[in-house]
C-alpha positions in Angstrom: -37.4 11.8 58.9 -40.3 14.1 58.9 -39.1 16.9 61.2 -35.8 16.7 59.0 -37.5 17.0 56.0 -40.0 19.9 57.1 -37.0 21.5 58.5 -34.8 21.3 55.0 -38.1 22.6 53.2 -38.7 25.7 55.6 -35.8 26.5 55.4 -35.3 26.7 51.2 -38.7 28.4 51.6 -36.7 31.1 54.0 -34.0 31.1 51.3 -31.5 30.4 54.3 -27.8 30.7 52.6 -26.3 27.3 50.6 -24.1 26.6 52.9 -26.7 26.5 55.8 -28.6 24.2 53.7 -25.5 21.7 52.6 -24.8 21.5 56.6 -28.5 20.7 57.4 -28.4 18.0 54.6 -25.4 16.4 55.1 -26.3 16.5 59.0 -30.1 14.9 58.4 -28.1 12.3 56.0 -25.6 11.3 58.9 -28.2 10.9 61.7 -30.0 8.8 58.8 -32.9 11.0 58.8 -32.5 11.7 55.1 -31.3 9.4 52.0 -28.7 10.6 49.8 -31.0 10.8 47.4 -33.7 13.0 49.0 -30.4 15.4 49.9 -29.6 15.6 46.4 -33.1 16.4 45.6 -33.6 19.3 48.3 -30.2 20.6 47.1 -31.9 20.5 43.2 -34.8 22.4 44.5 -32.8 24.9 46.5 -30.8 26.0 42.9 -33.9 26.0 40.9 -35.5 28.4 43.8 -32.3 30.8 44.0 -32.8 30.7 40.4 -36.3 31.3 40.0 -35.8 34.8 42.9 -32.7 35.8 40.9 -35.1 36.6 37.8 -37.9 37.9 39.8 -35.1 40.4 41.7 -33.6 41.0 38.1 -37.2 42.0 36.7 -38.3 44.4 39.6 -35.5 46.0 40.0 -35.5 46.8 36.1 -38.9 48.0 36.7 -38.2 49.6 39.7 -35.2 51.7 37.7 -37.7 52.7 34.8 -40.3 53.9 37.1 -37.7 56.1 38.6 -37.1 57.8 35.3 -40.9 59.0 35.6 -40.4 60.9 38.6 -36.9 62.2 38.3 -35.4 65.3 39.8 -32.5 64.4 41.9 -30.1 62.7 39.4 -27.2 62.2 41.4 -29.5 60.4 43.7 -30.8 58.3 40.7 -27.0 57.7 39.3 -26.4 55.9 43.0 -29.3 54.1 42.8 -28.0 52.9 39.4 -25.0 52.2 40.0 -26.0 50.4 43.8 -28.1 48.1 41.6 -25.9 47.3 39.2 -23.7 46.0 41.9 -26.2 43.8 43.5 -27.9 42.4 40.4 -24.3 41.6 38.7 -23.2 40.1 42.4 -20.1 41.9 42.0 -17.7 43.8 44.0 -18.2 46.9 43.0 -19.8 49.2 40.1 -19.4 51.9 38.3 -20.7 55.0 35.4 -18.1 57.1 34.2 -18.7 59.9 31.8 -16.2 61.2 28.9 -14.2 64.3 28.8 -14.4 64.7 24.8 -12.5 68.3 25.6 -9.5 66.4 27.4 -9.8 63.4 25.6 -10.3 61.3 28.8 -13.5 59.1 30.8 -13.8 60.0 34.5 -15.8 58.2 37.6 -18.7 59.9 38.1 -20.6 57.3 40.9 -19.8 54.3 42.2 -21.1 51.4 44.6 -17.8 49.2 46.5 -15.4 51.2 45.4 -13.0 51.3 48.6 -10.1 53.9 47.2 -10.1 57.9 47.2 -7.7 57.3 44.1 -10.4 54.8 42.0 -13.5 56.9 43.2 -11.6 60.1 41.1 -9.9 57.9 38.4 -9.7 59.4 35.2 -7.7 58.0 32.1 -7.8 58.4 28.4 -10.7 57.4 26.3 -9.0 54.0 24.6 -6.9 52.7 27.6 -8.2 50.1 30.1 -11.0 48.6 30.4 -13.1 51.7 31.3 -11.3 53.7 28.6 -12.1 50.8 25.8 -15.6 50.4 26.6 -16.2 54.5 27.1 -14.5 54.8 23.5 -18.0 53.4 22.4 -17.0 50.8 19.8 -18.5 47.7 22.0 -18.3 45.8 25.4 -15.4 45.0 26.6 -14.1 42.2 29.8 -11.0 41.2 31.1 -10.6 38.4 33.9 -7.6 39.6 35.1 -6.8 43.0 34.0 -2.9 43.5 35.5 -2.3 41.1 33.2 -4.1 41.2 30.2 -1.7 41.8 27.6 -4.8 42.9 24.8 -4.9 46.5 27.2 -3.1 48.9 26.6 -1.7 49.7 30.4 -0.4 52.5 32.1 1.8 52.6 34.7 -0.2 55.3 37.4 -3.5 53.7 36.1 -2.5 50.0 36.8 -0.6 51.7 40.7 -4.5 52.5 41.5 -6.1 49.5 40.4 -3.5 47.5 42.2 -4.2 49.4 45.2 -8.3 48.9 44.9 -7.3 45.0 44.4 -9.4 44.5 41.4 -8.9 41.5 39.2 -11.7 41.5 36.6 -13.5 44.7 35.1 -16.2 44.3 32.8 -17.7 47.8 30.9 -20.3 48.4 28.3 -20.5 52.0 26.8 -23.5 54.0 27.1 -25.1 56.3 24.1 -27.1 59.6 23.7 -27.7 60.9 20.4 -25.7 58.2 18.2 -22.9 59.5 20.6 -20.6 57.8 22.9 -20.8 59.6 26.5 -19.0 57.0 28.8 -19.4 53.7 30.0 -21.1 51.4 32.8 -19.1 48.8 34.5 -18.5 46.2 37.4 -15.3 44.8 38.4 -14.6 41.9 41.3 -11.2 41.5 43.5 -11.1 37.9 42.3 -10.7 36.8 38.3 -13.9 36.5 36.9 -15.7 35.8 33.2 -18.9 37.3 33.3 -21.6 35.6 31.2 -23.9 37.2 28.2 -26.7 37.6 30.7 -24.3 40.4 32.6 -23.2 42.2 29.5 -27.4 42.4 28.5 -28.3 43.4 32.0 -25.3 46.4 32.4 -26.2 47.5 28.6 -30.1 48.0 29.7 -29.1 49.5 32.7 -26.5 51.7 31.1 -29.4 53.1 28.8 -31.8 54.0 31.6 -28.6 55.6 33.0 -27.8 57.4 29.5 -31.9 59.0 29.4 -31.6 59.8 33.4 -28.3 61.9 32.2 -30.5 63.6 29.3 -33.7 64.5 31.4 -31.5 66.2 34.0 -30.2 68.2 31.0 -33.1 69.3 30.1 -34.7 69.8 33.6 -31.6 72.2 33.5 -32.7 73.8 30.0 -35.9 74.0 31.1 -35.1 76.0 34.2 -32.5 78.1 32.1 -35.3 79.4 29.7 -37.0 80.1 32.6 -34.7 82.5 34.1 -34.6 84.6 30.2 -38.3 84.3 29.5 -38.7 87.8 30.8 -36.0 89.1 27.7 -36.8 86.2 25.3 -40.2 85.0 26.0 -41.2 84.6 22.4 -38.0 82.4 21.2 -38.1 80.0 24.0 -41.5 79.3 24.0 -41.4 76.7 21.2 -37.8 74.9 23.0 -39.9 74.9 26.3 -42.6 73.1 24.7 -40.7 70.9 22.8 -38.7 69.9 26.1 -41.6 69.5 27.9 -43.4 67.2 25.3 -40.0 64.8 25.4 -40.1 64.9 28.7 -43.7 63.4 28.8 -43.1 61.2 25.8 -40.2 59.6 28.1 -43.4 58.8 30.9 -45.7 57.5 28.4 -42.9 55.1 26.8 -42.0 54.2 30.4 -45.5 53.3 31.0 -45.7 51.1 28.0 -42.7 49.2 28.7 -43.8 48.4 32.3 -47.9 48.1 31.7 -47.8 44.9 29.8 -49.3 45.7 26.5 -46.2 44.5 24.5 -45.4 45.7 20.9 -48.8 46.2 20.0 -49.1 48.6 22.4 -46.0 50.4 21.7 -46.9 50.2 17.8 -50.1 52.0 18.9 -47.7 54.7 20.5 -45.0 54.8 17.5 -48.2 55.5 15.6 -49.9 58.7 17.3 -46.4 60.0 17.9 -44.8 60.1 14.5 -48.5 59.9 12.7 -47.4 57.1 9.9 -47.7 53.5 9.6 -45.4 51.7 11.8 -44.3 48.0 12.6 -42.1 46.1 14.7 -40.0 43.3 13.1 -37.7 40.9 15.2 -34.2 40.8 14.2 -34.7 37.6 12.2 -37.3 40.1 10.4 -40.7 38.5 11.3 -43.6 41.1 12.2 -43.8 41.3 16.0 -46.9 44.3 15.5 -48.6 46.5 12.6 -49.9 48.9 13.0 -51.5 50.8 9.4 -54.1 49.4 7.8 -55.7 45.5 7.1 -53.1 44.2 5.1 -50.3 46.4 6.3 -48.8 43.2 8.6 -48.7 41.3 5.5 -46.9 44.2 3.1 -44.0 44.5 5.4 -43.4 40.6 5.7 -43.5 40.8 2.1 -41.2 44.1 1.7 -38.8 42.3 4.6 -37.6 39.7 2.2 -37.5 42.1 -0.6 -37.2 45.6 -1.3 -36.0 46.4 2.4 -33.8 43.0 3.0 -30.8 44.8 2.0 -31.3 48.0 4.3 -32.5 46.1 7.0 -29.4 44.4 6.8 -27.4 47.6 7.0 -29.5 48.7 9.9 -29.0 46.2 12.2 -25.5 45.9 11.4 -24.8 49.5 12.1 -27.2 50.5 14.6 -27.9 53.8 13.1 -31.4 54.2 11.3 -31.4 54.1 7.6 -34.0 56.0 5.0 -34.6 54.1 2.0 -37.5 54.0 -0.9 -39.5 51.2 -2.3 -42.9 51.5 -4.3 -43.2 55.5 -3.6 -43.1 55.2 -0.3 -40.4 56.3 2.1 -39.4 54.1 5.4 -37.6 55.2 7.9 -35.5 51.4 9.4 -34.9 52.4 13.2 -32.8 49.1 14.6 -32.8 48.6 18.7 -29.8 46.7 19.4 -27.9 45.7 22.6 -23.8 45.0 23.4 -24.9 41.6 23.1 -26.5 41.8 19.3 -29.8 43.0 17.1 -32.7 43.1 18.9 -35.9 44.2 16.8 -36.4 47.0 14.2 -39.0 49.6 14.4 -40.3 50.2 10.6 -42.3 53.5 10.4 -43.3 54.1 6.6 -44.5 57.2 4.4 -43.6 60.5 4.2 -42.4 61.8 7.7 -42.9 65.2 9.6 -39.8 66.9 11.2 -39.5 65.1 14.4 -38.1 66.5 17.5 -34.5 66.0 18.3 -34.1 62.8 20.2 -37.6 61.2 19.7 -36.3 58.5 17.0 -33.1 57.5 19.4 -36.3 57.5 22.5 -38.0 54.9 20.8 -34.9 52.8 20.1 -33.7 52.9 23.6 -37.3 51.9 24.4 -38.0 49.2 21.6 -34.6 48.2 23.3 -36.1 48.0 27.0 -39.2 46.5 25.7 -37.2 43.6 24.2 -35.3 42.8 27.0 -38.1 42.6 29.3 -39.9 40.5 27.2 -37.3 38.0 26.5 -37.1 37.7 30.3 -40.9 36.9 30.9 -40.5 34.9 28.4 -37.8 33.1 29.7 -39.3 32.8 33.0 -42.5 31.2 31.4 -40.6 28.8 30.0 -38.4 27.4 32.5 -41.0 24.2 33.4 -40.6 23.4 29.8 -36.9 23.6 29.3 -36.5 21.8 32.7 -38.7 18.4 31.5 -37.1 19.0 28.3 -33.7 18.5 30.4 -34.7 15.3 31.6 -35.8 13.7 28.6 -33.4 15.0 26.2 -30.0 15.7 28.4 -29.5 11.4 28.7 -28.4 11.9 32.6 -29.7 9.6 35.2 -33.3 10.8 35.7 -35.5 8.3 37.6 -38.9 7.1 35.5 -41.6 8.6 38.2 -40.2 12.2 37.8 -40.0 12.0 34.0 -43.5 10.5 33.9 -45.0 13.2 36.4 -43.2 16.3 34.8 -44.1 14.8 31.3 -47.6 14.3 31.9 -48.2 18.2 32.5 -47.7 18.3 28.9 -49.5 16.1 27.7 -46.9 13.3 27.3 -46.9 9.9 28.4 -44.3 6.9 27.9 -46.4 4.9 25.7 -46.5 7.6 23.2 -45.4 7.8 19.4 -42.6 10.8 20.2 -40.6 12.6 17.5 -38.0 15.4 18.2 -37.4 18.4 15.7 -34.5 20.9 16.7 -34.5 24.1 14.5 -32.0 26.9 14.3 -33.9 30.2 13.7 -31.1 33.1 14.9 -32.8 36.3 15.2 -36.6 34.6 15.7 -38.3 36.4 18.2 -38.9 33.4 20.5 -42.3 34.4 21.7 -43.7 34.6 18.5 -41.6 31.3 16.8 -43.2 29.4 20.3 -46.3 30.4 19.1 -46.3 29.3 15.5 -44.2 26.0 16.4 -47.6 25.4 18.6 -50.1 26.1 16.5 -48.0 24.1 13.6 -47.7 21.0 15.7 -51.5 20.9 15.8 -51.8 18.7 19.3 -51.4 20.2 22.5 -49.3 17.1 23.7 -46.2 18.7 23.0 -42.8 20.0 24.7 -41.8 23.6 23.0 -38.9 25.4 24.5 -35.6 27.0 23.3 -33.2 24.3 24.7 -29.4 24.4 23.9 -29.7 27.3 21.7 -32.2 26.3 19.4 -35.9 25.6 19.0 -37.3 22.3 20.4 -40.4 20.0 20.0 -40.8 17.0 21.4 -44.7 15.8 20.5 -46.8 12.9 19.3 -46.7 12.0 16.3 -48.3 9.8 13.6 -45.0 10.4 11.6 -46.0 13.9 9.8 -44.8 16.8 12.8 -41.8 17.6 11.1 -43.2 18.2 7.7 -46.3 20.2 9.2 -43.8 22.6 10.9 -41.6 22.6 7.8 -44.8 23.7 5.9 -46.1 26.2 8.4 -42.9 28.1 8.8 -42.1 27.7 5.1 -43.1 32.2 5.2 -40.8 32.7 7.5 -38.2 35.6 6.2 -35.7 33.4 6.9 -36.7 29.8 6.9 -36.0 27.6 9.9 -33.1 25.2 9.2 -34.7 22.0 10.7 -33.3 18.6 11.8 -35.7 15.7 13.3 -35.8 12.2 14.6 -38.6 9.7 15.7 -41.3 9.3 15.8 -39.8 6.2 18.9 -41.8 5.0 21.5 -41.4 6.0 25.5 -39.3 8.3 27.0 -36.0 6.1 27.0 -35.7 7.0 23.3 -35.6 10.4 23.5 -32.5 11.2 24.2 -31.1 9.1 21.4 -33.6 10.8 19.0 -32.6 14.3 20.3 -29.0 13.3 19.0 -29.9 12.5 15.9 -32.1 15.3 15.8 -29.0 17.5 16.4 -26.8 15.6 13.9 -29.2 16.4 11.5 -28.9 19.6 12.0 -25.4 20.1 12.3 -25.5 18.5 9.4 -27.1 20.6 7.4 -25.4 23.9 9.0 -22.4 22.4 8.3 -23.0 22.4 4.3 -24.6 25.6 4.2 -27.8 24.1 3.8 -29.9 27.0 5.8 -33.7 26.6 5.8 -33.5 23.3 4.7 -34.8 19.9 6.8 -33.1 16.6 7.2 -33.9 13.4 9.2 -31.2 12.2 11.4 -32.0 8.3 10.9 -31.1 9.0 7.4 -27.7 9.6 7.8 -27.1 6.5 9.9 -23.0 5.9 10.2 -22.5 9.2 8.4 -23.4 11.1 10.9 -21.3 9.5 13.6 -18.3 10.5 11.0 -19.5 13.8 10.7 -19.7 14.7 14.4 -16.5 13.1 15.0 -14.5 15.0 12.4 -16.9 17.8 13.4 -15.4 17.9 17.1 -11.7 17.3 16.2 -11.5 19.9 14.0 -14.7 22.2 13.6 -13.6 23.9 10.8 -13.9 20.6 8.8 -16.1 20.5 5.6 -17.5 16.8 4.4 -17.2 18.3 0.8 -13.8 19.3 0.3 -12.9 15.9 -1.8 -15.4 15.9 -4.2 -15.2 20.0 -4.6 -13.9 20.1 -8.0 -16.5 17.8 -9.2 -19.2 20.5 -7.5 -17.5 23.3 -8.9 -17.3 21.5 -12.4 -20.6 20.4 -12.3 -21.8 24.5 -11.5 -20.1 26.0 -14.2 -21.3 23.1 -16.8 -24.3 22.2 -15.6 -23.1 18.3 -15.6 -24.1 15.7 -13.3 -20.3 14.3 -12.5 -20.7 14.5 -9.0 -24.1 12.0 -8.8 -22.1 9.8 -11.7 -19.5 9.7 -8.3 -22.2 9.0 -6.2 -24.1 6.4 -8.1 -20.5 4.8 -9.5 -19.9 4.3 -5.4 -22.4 3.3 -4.1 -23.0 -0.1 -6.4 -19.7 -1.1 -6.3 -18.1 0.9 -9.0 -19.9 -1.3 -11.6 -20.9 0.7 -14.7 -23.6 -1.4 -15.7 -25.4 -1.0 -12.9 -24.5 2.6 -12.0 -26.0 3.3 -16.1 -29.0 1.6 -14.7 -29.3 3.9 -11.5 -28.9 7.2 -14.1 -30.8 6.2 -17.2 -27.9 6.7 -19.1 -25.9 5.0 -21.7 -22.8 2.7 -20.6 -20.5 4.6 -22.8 -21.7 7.7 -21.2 -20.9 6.8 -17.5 -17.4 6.0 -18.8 -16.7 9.1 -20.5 -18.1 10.5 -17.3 -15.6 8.6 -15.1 -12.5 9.5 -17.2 -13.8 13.3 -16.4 -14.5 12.4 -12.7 -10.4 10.6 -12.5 -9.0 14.0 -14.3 -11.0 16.1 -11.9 -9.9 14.1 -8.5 -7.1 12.5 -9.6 -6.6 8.7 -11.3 -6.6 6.9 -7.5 -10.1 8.4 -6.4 -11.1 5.3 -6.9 -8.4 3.5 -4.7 -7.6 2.7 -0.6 -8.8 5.2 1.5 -9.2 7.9 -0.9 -12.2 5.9 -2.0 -13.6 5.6 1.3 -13.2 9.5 1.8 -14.8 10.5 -1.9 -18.1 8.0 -1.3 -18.4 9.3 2.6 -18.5 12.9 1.0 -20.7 12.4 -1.9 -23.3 10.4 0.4 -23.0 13.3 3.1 -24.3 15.1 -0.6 -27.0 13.4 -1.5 -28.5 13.1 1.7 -27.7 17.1 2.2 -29.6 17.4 -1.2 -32.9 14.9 -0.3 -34.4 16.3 2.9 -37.6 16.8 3.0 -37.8 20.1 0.7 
């Protein structure tokens, strides 16, 4: 068993092929050598180590594509490169950049990587049809998993003749910008249907960038050669263009080097700064300050300003793309959003009153805010992958056996005797480096599980039954409040998973009603919450409060209290005495109230299943309305 097993583990350490490995496992499980479980195991570690190389080759080979940029003279040689790496990080069939044709109206090949045809390597077609001519039109990404076929495209006939003849089944193109300007697109495509995941549409869109500022330095390598060929005639008139192309040029290496040296916003709010010679700051797209750079309680104005006096720009902002001007206090900001295919990113704040600029330099530090982002989020990621993997076993309720949730969980800090409680919070935007950070220093133990698992923010830590509402407290600043549901705190690991449902439920819960940046515990809603997640999943456009809504609607243009008079009247068994009692009222006064509550709902609310409807909606109310805030 020992030569099978140091066989199995050389070879995942030689990253020999899967199918190698599934031949030497089942082969060492035959012969008895192995047990099924150790098999499944060695096949485990053999996906979490393709994995793990996968970001490591995704993260070098976005370095090694910026570095390029520093050195660049040859730029078809850097377009192949491009386009040869797109194709092996994307693991498709092929890839492609094509460039548009505003003069003709169309978007032409310019390189490709895979591409097998004469006919597809020269392809050209109007901007607006296909896949290439959708995504080169510049209004977003575009995909189709089997593109002869996909009605949504407007096809045509010569077009679809050449793709037929190249055998490709799925396409999927991002367009690529210079200047606020669509100038073509970026795209992979496979012989066999395909969907590509978010993580492809991020990685082509960051590529596509580097491609769109290799296409602008060998423009003005060109320019810079052009002026001088004239300076003889026109020395004078150039020599301010030539300096100015130059000192873009070496703005482009000093940005690069930021990105790629590891000093992270601050360092590249130190940059922003000596460039454009004003206070700057970076904000993340849920608006939280990322850097500041301007003074000692700069950091502080622009949290402040983010949730007031800019809110409504930096709204516009992100949802164009394009930087906005605005006013506030006497002083002038400049809002200058970095955004991918896939979304908002960050926004670069640079405040008072600004020099000229040279052309370009405020789209440069988008593009490179942008980068910065992306290879951030990917460290970051690949820091956090222990985390989210124990949180897997703890949380996800498969068969996990007690030793490996016991070892992983004691890394952390976490043992099975331990008082455990689980908050999920939904923060979109929150830059998840930073909202890692505060969740840790909120928790105030270091015995604690913080990851981004399933989509939101997770803790699982000991607890002497106050975690939740020190993390409710300590994000309570945030420019958009955390909405927060919880669970526990449970004894030993078994319970986790239970209380990572609830958790959730809570949650949903609260999302569900609009209640953003409020908290709720999921052992409060009890049988509730099993409604709610039912309905929730056969229909998810179903609201709790749609029965009782004339009552809230009443009740917010009156200011009345019908709909806890419907609450109160239900829950102690529709007997006025007792329901006067509960609201300090007279008994007179809760009957007027229910002669309202029947014209309002109608004269059976009280009756069959229409009851059981109204009290499960005005509960799901009053627990919505009773969290912990």
């Amino acid at each position: 068993m020992d030569s099978a097993v140091s066989a199995i583990l050389e070879g995942i350490h030689a990253g020999i092929p899967q199918y190698e490995l599934e031949a030497k496992v089942a082969a060492a499980v035959a012969g008895g050598d192995l047990t099924p479980a150790a098999g499944a195991a060695a096949r485990d570690l053999w996906l979490r180590v393709a994995e793990r190389s996968r970001r490591e080759e995704v993260l070098r080979a976005l370095h090694d594509t910026a570095t390029d940029l520093t050195g660049i003279r040859d730029v078809e040689a850097v377009l192949q490169a491009i386009v040869g790496r797109t194709r092996t990080l994307s693991g498709s069939d092929m890839a492609y950049l094509s460039l548009n044709d505003h003069a003709s109206d169309e978007t032409y090949i310019r390189k490709s990587d895979g591409v097998v045809t004469e006919a597809y390597r020269m392809l050209r077609m109007p901007i607006g049809t296909g896949v290439v001519g959708r995504a080169a039109a510049g209004v977003t990404s575009y995909q189709s998993a089997d593109y002869l076929g996909d009605p949504e495209i407007i096809h045509l006939p010569q077009v679809d003749a050449i793709v037929r003849a190249e055998g490709v089944r799925s396409i999927l193109g991002v367009p690529m910008y210079l200047h606020g300007k669509a100038i073509g697109a970026l795209l992979v495509a496979d012989r066999t249907p395909r969907d590509y995941p978010a993580e492809t549409v991020d990685l082509l869109d960051t590529i596509g960038k580097h491609a769109a500022v290799a296409l602008d330095n060998a423009e003005r390598f060109s320019a810079i050669r052009g002026a001088l060929e004239r300076l003889g005639q026109e020395q004078a008139s150039r020599q301010h263009e030539m300096s100015e192309l130059q000192s873009l040029m070496a703005l482009d290496r000093r940005l690069i080097e930021t990105v790629i040296g590891g000093g992270g916003y601050e360092a590249f709010a130190d940059l922003a700064r000596h460039i454009v010679a004003s206070r700057v700051a970076v904000l993340d797209a849920a608006d939280g300050v990322l850097a500041a750079r301007g003074g000692e309680h700069w950091a502080a104005r622009v949290s402040e300003l983010a949730t007031g006096a800019l809110a409504g720009p930096l709204r516009m902002a992100a949802a164009t793309g394009e930087p906005r001007e605005c006013h506030s206090g006497g002083d002038t900001f400049l809002l200058v959003p970095a955004r991918t295919a896939g979304g908002h990113l960050a926004t670069l704040v640079l405040a008072d009153r600004l020099p000229d600029l040279p052309a370009g330099l405020v789209e440069r530090l988008s593009i490179f805010l942008t980068i910065l982002r992306l290879f951030d989020r990917a460290a970051h990621d690949a820091a956090q992958q222990l985390q989210i993997e124990v949180l897997d076993d703890l949380l996800s309720g498969r068969e996990v056996s007690t030793d490996r949730k016991r070892q992983r969980a004691s890394r952390f800090g976490l043992r099975p005797t331990d008082d455990l409680t689980v908050v999920v919070l939904a923060a979109p935007g929150a830059d998840q480096r930073r909202m890692a950070a505060r969740l840790r220093s909120a928790v105030q133990t270091p015995r604690a599980l913080i990851a981004r698992y399933n989509d939101d923010f997770c803790v699982v830590a000991t607890d002497d039954g106050s975690v939740a509402e020190r993390i409710r407290a300590a994000l309570a600043d945030e420019p958009s409040p955390p909405t927060l549901g919880f669970a526990g705190p449970a004894t030993g690991f078994d319970r986790l998973s239970a209380s990572y449902r609830q958790a959730r439920r809570a949650l949903a819960t609260l999302l569900m009603l609009g209640r953003t940046g409020a908290s709720l515990d999921g052992a409060r809603l009890g049988a509730v919450g099993l409604l709610l997640d039912a309905a929730h999943t056969l229909d998810p456009a179903f609201s709790p409060l749609t029965e009782i809504q004339p009552l809230l609607d009443y009740d917010a243009q009156h200011r009345t209290a019908l709909t806890e008079t419907a609450w109160a009247h239900l829950e102690f068994g529709a007997n006025i005495a007792r329901t006067a009692e509960e609201l300090f009222i007279h008994r007179n006064t809760v009957r007027q109230r229910l002669t309202r509550i029947g014209g309002l709902l109608g004269e059976d609310w009280l009756d069959g299943p229409r009851r059981l409807e109204i009290h499960l909606a005005v509960r799901v109310w009053k627990l919505a309305g009773s969290g912990l805030d």
